[in-house]
C-alpha positions in Angstrom: 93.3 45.0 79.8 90.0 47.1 79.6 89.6 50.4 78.2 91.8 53.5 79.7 89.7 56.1 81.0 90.7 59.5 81.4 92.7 60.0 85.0 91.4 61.0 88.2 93.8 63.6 90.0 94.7 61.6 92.8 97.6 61.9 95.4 100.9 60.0 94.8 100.7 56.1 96.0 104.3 54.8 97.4 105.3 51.6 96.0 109.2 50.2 97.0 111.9 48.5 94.2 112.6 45.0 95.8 115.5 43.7 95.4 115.4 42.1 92.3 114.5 45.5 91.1 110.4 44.8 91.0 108.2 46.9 91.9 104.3 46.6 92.7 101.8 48.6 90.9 99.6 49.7 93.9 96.1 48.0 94.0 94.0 51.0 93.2 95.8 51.8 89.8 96.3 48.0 89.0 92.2 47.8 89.3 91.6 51.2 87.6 93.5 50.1 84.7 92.3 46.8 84.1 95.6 45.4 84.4 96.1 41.5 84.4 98.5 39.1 85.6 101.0 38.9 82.1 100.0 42.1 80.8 102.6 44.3 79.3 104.0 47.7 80.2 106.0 50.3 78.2 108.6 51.6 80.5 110.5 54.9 79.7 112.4 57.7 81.7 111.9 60.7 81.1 113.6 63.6 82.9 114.2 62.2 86.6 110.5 60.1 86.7 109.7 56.2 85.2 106.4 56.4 83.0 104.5 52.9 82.5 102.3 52.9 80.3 100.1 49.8 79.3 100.4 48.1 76.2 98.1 45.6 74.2 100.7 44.1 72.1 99.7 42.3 68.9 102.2 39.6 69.2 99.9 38.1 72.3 96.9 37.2 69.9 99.5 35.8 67.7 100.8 33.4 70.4 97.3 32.5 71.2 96.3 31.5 67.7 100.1 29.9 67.5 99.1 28.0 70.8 95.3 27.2 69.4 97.3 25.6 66.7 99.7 23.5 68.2 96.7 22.0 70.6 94.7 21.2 67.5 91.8 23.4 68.3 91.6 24.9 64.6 88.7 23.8 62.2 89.5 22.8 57.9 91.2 22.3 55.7 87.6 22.6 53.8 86.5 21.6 50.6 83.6 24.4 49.6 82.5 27.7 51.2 79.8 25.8 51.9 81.4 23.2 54.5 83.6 26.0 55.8 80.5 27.8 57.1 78.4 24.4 58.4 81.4 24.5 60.6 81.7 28.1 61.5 77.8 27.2 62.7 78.7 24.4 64.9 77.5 21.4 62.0 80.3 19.8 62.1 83.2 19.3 64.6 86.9 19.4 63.8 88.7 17.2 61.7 91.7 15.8 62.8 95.2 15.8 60.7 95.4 13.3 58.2 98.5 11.0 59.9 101.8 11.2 57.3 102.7 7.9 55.5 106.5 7.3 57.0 
């Protein structure tokens, strides 16, 4: 999700609740907003009108670091500052998880 500029006055776009009670966000604000596929949206009533408003949640970057993880594409445990940072500059490649005696 990019950015929000400031909003152009515009005319209202039309956009109908399916049946599963979905509704399309119209092209032109979709691409103005920088929405994505899996973005998320804060939806609230107020008076007799539905506001979304987009959201860049936190919790996503968690689940992408939780995900990272889980894959093994994470880098240490390390020894020194010293081997830590050969690694952040691309010396070394990532060790893998010592196996567990069972």
């Amino acid at each position: 999700m990019k950015t929000q500029t400031k909003p152009k006055p515009t005319r209202p776009l039309l956009a109908r609740v399916g049946a599963s009670r979905q509704v399309a966000i119209p092209k032109k604000l979709h691409d103005e907003l920088g929405l994505a596929a899996g973005d998320l949206v804060e939806v609230e009533r107020k008076g007799n009108q539905i506001v979304l408003t987009p959201k860049d949640i936190v919790e996503k970057g968690i689940a992408e670091g939780l995900e990272d993880l889980k894959k093994g594409r994470v880098y240490g445990p390390f020894t020194s500052v010293k081997d830590m940072l050969k690694s952040l500059h691309g010396a070394e490649k990532p060790q893998k998880k010592p196996k567990r005696a069972a």
